[in-house]
Backbone of each chain as ProteinMPNN parsed JSONL, in Angstrom:
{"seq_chain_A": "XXXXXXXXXXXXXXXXXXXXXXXXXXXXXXXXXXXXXXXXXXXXXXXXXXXXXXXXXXXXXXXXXXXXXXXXXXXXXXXXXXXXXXXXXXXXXXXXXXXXXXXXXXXXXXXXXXXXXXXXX", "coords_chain_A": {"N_chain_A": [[8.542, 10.282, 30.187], [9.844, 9.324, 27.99], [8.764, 6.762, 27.874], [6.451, 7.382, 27.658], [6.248, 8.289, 25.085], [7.866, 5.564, 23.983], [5.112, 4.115, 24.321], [3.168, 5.367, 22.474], [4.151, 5.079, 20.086], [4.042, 2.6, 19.654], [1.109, 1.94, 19.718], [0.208, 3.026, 17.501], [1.533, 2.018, 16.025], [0.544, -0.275, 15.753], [-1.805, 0.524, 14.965], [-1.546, 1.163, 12.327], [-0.457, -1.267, 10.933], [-2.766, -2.649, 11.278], [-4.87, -0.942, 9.965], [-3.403, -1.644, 7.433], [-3.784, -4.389, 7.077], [-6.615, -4.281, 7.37], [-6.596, -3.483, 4.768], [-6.038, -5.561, 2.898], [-7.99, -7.12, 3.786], [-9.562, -6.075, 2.077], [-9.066, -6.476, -0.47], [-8.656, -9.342, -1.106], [-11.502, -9.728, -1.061], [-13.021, -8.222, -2.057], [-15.066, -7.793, -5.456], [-14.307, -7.05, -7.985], [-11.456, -5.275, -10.228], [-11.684, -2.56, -9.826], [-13.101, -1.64, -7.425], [-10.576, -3.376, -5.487], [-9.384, -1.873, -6.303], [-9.764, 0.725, -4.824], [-9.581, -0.002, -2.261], [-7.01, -0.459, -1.618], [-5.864, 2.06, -2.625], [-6.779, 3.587, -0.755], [-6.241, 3.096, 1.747], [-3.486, 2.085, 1.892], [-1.942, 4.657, 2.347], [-3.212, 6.055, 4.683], [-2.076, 3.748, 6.57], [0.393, 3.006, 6.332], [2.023, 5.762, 6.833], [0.98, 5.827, 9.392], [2.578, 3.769, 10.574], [5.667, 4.051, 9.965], [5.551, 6.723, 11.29], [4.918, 5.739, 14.403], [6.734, 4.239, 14.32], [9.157, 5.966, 14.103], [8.396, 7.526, 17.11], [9.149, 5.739, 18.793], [11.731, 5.327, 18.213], [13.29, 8.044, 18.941], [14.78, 10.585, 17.421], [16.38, 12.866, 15.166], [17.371, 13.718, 12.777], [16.394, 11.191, 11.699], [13.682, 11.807, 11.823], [13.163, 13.725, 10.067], [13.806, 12.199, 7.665], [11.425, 10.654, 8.117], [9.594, 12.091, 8.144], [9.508, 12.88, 5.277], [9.408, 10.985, 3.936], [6.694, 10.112, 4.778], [5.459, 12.155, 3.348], [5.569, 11.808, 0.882], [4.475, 9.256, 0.498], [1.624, 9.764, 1.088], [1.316, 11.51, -0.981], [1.709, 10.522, -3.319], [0.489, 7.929, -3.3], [-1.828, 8.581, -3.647], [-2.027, 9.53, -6.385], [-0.441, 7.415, -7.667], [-2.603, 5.438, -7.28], [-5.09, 6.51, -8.845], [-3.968, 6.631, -11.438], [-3.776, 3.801, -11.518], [-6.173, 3.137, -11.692], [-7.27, 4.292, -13.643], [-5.656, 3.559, -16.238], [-5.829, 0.877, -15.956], [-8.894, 0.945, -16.715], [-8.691, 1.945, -19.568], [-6.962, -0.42, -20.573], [-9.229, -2.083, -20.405], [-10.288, -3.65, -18.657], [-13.413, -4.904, -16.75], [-16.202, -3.978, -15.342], [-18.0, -5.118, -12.437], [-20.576, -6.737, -12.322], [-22.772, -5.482, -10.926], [-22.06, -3.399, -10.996], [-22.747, 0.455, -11.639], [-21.885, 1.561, -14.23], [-22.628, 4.001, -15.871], [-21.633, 6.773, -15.681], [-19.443, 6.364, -17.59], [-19.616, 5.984, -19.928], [-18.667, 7.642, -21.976], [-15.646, 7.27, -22.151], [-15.412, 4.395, -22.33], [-17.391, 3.527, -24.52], [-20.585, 2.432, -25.389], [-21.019, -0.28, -24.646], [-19.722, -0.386, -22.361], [-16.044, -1.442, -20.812], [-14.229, -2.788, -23.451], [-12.708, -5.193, -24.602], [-13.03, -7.673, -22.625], [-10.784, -8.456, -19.975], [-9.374, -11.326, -18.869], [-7.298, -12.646, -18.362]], "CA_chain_A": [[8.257, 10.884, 28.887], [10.425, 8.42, 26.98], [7.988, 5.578, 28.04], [4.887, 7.418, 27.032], [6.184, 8.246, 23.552], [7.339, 4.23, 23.06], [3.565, 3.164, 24.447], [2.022, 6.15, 21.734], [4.25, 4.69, 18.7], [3.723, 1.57, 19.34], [-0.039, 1.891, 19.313], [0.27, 3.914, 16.354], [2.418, 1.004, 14.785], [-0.162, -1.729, 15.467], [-3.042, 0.398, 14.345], [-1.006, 1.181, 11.28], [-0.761, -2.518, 10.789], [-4.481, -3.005, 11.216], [-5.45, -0.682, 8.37], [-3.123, -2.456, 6.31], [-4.574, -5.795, 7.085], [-7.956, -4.363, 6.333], [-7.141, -3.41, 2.532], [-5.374, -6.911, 2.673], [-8.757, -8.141, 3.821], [-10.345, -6.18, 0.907], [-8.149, -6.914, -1.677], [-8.99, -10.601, -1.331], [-12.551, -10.313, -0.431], [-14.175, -7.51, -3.073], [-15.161, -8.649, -6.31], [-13.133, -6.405, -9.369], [-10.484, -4.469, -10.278], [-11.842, -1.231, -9.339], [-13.112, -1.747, -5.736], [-9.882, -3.902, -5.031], [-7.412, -0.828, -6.347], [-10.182, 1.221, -4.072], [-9.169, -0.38, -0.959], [-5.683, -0.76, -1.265], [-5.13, 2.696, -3.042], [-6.975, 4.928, -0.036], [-5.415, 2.222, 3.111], [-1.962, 2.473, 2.417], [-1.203, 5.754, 3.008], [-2.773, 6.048, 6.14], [-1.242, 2.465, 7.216], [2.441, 3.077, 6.222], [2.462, 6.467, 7.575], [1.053, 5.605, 11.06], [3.401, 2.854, 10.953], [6.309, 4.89, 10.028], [5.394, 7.827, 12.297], [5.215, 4.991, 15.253], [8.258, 3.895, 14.79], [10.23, 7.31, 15.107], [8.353, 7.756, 17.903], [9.577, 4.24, 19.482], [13.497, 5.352, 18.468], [13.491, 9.083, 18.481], [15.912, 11.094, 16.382], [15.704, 14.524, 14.736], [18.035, 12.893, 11.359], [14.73, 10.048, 11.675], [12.554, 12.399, 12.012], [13.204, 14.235, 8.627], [13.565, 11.568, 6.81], [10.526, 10.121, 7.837], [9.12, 13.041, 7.469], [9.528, 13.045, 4.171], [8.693, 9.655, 3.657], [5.095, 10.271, 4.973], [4.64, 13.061, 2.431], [5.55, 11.235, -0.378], [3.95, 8.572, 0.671], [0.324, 10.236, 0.822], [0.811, 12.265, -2.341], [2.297, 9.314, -4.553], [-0.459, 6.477, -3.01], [-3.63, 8.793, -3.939], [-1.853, 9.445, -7.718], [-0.885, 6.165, -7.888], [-4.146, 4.738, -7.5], [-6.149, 7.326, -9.937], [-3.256, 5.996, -12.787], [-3.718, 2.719, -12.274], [-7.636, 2.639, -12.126], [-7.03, 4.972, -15.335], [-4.734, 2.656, -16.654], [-7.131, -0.431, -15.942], [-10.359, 1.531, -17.618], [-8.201, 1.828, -20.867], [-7.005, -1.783, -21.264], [-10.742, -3.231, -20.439], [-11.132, -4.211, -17.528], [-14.782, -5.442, -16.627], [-16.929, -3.973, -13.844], [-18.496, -6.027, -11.407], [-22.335, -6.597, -12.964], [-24.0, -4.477, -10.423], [-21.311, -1.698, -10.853], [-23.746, 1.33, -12.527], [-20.922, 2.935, -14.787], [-23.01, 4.833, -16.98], [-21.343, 7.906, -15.804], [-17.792, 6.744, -17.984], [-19.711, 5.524, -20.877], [-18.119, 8.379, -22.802], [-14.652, 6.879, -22.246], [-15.698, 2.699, -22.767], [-18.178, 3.162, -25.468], [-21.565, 1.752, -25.133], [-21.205, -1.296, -24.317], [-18.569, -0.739, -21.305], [-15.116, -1.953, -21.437], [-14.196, -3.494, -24.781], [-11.958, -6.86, -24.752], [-12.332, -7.869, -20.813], [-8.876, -8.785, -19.768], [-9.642, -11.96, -17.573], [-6.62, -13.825, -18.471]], "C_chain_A": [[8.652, 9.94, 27.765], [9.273, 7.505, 26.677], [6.735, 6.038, 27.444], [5.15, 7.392, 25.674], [6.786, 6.697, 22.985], [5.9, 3.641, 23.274], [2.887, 4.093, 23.213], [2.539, 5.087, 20.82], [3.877, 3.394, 18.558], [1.811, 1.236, 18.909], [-0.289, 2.581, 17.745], [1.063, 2.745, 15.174], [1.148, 0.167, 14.495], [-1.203, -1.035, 14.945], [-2.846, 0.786, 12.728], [-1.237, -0.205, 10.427], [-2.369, -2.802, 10.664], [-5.134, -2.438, 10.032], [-4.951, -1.119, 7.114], [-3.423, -3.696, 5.895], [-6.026, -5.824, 6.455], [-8.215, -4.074, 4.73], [-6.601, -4.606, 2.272], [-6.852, -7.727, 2.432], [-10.032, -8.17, 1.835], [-10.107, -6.583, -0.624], [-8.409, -8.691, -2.032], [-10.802, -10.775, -1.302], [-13.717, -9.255, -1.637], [-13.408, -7.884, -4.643], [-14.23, -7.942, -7.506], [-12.598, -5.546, -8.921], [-10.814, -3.543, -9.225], [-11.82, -1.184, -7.935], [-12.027, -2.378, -5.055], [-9.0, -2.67, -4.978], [-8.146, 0.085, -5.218], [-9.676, 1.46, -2.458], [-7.463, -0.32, -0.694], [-4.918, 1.073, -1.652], [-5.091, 3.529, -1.462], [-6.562, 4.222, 1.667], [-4.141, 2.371, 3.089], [-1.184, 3.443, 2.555], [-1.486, 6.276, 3.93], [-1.934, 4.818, 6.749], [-0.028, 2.669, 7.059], [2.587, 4.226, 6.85], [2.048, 6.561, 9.004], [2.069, 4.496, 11.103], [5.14, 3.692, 10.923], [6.589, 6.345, 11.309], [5.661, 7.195, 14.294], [6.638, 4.715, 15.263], [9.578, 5.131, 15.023], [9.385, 7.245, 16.303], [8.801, 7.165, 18.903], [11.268, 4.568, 19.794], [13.499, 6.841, 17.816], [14.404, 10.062, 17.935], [15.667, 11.953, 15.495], [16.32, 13.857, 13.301], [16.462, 11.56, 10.803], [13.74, 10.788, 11.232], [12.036, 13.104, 10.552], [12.915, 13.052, 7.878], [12.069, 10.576, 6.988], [9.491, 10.676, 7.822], [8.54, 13.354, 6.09], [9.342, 11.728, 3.334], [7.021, 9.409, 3.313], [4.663, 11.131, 3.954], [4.796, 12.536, 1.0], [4.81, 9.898, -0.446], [2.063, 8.852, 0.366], [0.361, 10.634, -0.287], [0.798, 11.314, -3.221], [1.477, 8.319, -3.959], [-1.614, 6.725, -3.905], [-2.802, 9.144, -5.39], [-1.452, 7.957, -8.427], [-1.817, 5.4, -8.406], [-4.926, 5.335, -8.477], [-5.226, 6.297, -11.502], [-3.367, 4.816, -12.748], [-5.104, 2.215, -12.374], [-7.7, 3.175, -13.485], [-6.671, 3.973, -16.454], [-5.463, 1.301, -17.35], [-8.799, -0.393, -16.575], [-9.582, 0.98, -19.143], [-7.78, 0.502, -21.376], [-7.993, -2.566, -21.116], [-10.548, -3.541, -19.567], [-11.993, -3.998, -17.174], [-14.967, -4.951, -15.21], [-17.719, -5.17, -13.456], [-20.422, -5.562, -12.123], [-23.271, -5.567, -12.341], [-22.965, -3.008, -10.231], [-21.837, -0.795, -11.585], [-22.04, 2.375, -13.364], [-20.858, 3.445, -16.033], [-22.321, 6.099, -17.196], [-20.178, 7.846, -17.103], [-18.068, 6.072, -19.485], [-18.869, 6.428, -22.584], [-16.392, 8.164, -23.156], [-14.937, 5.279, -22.677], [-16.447, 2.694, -24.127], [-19.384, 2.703, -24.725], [-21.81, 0.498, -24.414], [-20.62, -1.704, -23.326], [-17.158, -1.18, -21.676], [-15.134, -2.885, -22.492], [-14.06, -5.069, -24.75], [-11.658, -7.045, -23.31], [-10.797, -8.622, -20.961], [-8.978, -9.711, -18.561], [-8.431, -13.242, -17.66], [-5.06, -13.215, -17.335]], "O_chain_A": [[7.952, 9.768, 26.767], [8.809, 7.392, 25.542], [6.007, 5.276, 26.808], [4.488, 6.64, 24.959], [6.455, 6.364, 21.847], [5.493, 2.767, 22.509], [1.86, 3.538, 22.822], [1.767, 4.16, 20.575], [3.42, 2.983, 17.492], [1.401, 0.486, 18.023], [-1.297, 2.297, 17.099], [1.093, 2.726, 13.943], [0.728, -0.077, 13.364], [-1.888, -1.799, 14.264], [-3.8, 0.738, 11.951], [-2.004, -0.283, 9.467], [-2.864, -3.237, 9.623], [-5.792, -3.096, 9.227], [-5.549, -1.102, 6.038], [-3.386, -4.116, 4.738], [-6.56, -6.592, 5.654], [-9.13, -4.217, 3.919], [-6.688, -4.822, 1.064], [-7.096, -8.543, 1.544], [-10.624, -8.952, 1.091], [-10.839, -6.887, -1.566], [-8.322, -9.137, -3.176], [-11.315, -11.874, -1.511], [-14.88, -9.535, -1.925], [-12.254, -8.106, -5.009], [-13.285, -8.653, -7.85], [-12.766, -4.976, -7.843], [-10.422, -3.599, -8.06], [-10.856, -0.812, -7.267], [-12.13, -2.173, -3.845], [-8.185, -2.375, -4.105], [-7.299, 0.428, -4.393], [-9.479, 2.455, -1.761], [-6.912, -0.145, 0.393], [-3.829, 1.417, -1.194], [-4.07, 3.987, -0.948], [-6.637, 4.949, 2.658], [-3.544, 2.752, 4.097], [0.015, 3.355, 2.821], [-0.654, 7.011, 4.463], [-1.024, 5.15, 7.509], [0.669, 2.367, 8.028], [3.429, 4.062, 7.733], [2.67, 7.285, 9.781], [2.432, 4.465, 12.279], [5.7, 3.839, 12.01], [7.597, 6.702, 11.92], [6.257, 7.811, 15.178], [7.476, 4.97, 16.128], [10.538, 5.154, 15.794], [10.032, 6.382, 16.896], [8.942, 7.787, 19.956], [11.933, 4.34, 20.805], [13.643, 7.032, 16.609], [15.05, 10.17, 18.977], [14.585, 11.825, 14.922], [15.391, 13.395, 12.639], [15.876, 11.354, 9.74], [12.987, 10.443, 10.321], [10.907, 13.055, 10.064], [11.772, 12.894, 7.448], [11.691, 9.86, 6.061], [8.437, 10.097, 7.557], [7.47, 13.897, 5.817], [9.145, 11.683, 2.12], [6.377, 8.924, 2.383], [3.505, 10.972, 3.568], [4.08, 12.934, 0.081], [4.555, 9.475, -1.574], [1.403, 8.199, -0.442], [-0.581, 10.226, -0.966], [-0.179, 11.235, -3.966], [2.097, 7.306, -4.282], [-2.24, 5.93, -4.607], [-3.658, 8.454, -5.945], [-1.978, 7.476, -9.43], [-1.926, 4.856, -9.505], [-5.587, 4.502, -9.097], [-5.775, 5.541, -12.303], [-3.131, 4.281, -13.831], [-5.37, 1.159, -12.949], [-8.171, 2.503, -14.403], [-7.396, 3.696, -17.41], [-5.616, 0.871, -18.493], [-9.591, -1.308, -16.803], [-9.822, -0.091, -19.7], [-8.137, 0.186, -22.511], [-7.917, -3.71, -21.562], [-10.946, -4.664, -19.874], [-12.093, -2.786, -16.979], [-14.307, -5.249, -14.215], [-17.995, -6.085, -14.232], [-21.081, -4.533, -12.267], [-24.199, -4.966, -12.882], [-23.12, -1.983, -9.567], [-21.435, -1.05, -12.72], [-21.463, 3.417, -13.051], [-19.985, 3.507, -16.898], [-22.235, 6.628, -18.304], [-19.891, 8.901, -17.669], [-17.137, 5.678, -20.188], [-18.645, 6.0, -23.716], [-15.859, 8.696, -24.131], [-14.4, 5.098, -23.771], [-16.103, 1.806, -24.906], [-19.296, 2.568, -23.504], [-22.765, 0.335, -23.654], [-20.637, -2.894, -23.011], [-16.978, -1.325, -22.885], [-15.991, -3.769, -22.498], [-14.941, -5.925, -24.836], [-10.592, -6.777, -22.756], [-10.09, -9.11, -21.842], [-8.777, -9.279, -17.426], [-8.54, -14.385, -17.216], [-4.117, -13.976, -17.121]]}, "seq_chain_B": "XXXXXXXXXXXXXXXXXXXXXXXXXXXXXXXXXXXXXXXXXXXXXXXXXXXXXXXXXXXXXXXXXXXXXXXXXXXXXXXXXXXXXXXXX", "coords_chain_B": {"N_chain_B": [[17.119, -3.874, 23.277], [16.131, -2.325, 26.153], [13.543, -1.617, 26.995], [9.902, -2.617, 26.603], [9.219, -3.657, 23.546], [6.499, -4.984, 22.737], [4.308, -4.369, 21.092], [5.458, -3.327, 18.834], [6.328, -5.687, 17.757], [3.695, -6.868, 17.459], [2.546, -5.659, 15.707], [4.668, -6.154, 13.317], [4.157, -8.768, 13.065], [1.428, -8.592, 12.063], [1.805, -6.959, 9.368], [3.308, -9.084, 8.41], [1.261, -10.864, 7.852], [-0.089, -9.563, 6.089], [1.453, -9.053, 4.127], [1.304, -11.748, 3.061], [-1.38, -12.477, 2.1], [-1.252, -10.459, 0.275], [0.084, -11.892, -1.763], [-1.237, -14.313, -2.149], [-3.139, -12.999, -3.659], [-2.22, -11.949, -5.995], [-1.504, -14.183, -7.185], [-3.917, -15.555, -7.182], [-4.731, -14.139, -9.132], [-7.871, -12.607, -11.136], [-7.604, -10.802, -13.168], [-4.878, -8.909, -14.552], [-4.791, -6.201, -13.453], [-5.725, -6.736, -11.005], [-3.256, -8.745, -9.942], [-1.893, -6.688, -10.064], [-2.795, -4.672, -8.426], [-2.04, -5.92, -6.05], [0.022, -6.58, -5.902], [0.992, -4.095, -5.764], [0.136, -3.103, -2.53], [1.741, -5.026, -1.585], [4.407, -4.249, -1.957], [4.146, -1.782, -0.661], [3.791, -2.943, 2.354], [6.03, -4.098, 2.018], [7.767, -2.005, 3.115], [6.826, -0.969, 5.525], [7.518, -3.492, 7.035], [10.413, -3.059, 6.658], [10.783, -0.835, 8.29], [9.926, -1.084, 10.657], [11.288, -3.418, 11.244], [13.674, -2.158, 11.854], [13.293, -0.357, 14.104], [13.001, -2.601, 15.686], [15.418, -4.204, 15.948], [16.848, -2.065, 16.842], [18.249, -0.344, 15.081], [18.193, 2.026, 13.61], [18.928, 3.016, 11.084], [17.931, 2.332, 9.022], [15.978, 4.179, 8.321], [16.553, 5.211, 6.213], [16.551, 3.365, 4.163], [13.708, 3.547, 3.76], [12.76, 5.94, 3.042], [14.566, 5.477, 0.082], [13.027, 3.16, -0.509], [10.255, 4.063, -0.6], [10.231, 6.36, -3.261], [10.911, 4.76, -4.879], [8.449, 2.3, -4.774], [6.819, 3.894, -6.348], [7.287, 5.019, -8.506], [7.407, 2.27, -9.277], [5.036, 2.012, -9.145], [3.932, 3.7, -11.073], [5.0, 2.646, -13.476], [4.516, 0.003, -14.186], [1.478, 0.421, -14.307], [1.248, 2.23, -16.658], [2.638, -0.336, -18.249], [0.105, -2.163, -18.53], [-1.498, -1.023, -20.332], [-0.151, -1.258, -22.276], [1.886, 0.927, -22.993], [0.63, 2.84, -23.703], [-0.798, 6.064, -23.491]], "CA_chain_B": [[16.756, -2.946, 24.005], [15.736, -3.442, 27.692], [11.822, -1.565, 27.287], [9.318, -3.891, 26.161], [8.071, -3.367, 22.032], [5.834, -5.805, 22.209], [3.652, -3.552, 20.085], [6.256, -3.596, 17.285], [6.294, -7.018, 17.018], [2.364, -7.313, 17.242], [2.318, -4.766, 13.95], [5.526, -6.672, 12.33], [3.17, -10.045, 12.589], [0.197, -8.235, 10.526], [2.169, -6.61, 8.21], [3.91, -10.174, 7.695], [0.108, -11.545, 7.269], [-0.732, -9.081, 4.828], [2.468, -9.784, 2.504], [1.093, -13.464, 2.872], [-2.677, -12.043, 1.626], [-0.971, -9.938, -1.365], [0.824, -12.673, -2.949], [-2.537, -15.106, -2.664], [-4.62, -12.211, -4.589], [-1.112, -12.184, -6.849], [-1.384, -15.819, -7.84], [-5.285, -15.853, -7.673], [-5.756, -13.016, -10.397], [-8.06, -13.066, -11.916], [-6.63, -10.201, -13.99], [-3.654, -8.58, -14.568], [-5.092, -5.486, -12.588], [-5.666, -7.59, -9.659], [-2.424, -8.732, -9.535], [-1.112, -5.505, -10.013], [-3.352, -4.381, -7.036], [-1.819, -6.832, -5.268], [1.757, -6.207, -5.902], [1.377, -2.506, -5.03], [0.234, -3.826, -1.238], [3.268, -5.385, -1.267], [5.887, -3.301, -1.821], [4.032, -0.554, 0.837], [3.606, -3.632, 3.5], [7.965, -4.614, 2.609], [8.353, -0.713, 3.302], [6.866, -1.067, 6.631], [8.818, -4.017, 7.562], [11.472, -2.152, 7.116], [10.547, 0.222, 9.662], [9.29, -2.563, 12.199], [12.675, -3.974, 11.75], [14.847, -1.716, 12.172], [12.96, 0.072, 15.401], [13.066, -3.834, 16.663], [16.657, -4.343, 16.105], [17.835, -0.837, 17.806], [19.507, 0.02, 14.498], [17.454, 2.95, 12.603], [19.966, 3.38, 10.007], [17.025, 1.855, 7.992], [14.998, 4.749, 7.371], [17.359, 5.781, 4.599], [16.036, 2.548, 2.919], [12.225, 3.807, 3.607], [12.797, 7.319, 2.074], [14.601, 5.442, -0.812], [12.093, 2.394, -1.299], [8.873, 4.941, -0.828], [10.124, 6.402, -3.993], [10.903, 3.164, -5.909], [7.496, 2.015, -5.075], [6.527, 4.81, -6.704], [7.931, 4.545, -10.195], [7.457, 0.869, -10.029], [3.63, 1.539, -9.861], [3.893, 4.368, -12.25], [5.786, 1.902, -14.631], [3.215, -0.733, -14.296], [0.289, 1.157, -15.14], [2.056, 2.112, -18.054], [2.377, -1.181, -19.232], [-0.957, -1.848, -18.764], [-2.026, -0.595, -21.455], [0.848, -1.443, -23.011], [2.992, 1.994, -22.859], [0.047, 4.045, -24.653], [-1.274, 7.373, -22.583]], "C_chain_B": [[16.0, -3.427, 25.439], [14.152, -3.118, 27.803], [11.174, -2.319, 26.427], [8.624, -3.126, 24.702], [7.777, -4.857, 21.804], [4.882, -5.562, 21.086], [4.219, -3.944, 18.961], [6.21, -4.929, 16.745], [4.695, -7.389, 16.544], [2.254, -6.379, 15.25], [3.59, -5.635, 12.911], [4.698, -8.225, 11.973], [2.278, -9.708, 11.776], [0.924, -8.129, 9.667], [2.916, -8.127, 7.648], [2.659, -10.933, 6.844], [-0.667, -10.661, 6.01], [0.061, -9.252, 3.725], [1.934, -11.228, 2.331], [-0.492, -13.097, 1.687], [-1.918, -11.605, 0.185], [-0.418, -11.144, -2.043], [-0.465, -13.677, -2.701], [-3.083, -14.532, -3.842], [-3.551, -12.321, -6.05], [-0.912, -13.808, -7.533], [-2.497, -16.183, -7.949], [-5.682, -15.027, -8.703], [-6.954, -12.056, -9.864], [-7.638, -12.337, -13.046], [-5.861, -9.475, -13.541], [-3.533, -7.098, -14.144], [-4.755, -5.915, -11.109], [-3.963, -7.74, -9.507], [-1.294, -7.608, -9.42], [-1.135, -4.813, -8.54], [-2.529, -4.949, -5.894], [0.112, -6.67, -4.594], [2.313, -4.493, -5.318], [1.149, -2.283, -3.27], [1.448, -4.496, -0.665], [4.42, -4.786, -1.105], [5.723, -2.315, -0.559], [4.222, -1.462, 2.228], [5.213, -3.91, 3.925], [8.167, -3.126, 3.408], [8.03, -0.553, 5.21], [7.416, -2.141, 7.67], [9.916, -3.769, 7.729], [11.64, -1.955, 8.022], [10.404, -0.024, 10.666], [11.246, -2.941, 12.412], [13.571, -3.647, 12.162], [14.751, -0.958, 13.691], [13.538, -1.349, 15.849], [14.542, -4.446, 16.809], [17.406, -3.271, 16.526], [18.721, -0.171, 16.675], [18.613, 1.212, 13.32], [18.059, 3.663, 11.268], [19.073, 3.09, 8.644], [16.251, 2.832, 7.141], [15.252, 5.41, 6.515], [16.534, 4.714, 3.411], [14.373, 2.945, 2.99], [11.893, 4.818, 3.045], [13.167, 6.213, 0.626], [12.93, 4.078, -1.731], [10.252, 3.015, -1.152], [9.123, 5.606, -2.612], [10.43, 5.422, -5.206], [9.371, 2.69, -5.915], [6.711, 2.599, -5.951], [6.114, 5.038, -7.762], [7.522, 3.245, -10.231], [5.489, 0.772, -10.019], [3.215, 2.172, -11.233], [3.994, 2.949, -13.603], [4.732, 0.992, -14.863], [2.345, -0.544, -14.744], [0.522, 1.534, -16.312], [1.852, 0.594, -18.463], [1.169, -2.148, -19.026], [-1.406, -1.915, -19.389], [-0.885, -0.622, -22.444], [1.951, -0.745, -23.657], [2.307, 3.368, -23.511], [-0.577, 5.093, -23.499], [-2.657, 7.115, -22.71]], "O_chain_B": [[15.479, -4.507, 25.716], [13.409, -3.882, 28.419], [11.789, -2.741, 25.448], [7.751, -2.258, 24.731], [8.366, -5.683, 21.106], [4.664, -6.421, 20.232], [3.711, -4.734, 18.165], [6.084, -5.241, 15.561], [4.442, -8.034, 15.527], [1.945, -6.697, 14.102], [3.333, -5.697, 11.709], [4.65, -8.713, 10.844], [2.153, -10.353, 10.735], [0.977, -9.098, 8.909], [3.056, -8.242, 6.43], [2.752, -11.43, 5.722], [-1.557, -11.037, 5.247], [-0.35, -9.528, 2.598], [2.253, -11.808, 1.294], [-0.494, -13.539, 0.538], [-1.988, -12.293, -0.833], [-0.692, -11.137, -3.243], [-0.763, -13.803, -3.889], [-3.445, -15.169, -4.831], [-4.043, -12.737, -7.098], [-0.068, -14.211, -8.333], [-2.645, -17.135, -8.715], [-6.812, -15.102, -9.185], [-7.099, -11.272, -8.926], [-7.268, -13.012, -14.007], [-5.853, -9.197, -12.342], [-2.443, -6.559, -14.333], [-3.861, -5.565, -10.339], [-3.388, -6.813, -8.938], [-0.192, -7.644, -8.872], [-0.218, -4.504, -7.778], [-2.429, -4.323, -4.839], [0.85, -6.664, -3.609], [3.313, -3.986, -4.811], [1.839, -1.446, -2.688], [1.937, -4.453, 0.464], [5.243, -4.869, -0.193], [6.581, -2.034, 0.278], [4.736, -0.897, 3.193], [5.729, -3.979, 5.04], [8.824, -3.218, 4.445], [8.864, -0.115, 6.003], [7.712, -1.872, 8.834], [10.548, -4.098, 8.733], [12.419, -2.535, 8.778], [10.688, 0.677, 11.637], [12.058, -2.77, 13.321], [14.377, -4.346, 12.777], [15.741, -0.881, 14.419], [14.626, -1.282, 16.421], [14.789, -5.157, 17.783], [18.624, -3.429, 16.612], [19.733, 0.456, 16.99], [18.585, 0.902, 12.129], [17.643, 4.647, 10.656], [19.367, 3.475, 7.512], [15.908, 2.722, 5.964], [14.47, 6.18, 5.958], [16.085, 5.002, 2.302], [13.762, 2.495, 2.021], [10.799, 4.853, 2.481], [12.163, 5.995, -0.052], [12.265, 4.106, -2.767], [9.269, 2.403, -1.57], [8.166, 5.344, -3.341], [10.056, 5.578, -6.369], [8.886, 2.644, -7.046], [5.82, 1.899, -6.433], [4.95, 5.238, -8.108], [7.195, 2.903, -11.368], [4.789, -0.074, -10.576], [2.556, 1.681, -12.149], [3.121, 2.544, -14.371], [3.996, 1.238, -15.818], [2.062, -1.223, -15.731], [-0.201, 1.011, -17.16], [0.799, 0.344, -19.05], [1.444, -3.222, -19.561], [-2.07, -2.947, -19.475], [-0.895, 0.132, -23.417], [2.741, -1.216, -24.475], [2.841, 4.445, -23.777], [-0.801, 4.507, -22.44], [-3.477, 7.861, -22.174]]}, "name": "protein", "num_of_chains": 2, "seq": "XXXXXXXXXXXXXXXXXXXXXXXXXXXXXXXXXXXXXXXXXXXXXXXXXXXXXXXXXXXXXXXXXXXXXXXXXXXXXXXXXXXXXXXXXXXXXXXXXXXXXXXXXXXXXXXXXXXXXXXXXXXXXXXXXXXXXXXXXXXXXXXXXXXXXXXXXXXXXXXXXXXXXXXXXXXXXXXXXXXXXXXXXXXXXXXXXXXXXXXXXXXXXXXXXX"}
C-alpha cells in the first residue's frame, strides 16, 4: 500500500512538473502580454497542486496533509484572481495586443484606437 | 530513504528547467508585463521546489514554508499589478 501511494505521487509530481514546463514553454514561445499571462495564469494551479498533492502522497502525514491541503486551495483560488488582476492591470497601463488579436469587444475600456501609450520598454 | 523517488527527482529537474525559462522571458521582456508574467512562474515553480525538496530529503517540515510562501506569492502578485499601473485602481 505504502509503495503504491509513493509510485501514484510520484507520477502525480512529474506530471505536475510537466504542466509547469508547458506554461514555461508558453511563456517564452506566445507572442504578448495577454496570451503569455494566459498560459501561466490557468497552468500553475493545476501544476503546483499536483505537485504538492504528490508529494504528501510520497511522505504521508495527516499535520502534511492539512497544510497542504490548504495550500492547494489557496493556491487555485489566488492563481485564477491573480491572473484576471494582472491582465486587468496590464489593459490599464497599455499594453499592446498582438496584431491579429480581434479586441473589439474591450474597445469601451481602451478607447478607439486600443491601448493608448504601448509600454514596450 | 531506502525506496526509490526517482520520480521526485525527474519533477525537481523540470521544475529547475522552468525557473531557468522564467528568468530568460524575465530578462527578454519585452514589457514590463512580460516580465511580470515571468516572475509570477517563478515564485509558483520556487514553491514547488520546496516541496520536491523536502519529500527528497525525508524532512517535510517544509510544508510550513509552502502554506507560508503560497500566500506571499500571493500579495507579491497582488502588489505588482498594483504597480503596474502605478498604484491607481
Amino acid at each position: 500500500m505504502t509503495g503504491f501511494l509513493t509510485v501514484l505521487g510520484q507520477v502525480l509530481a512529474v506530471a505536475g512538473a510537466g504542466v509547469l514546463l508547458l506554461a514555461a514553454i508558453g511563456l517564452l514561445r506566445f507572442a504578448d502580454f495577454y496570451m503569455r499571462a494566459s498560459a501561466v495564469a490557468t497552468a500553475t494551479g493545476v501544476g503546483i497542486s499536483l505537485i504538492i498533492i504528490g508529494s504528501v502522497l510520497v511522505a504521508p502525514g495527516v499535520a502534511d496533509a492539512v497544510k497542504a491541503a490548504v495550500a492547494v486551495v489557496l493556491q487555485l483560488v489566488t492563481s485564477a484572481a491573480g491572473g484576471i488582476m494582472l491582465a486587468r492591470c496590464a489593459l490599464l497601463s497599455g499594453h499592446r495586443f498582438s496584431p491579429d488579436t480581434d479586441s473589439a469587444a474591450l474597445r469601451s475600456v481602451t478607447g478607439p484606437r486600443g491601448p493608448a501609450q504601448g509600454d514596450d520598454g | 530513504m531506502s525506496t526509490a523517488l526517482i520520480g521526485i527527482d525527474i519533477a525537481f529537474a523540470l521544475c529547475a528547467v522552468v525557473a531557468l525559462l522564467s528568468v530568460v522571458r524575465i530578462v527578454r521582456g519585452p514589457d514590463r508585463g512580460s516580465r511580470l508574467v515571468g516572475a509570477e512562474l517563478l515564485t509558483v515553480t520556487v514553491i514547488g521546489l520546496i516541496a520536491l525538496g523536502g519529500v527528497r530529503s525525508g524532512n517535510t517540515s517544509t510544508f510550513d514554508l509552502v502554506l507560508v510562501v503560497t500566500m506571499a506569492a500571493f500579495l507579491a502578485a497582488v502588489s505588482l499589478a498594483r504597480a503596474l499601473v502605478g498604484g491607481a485602481r
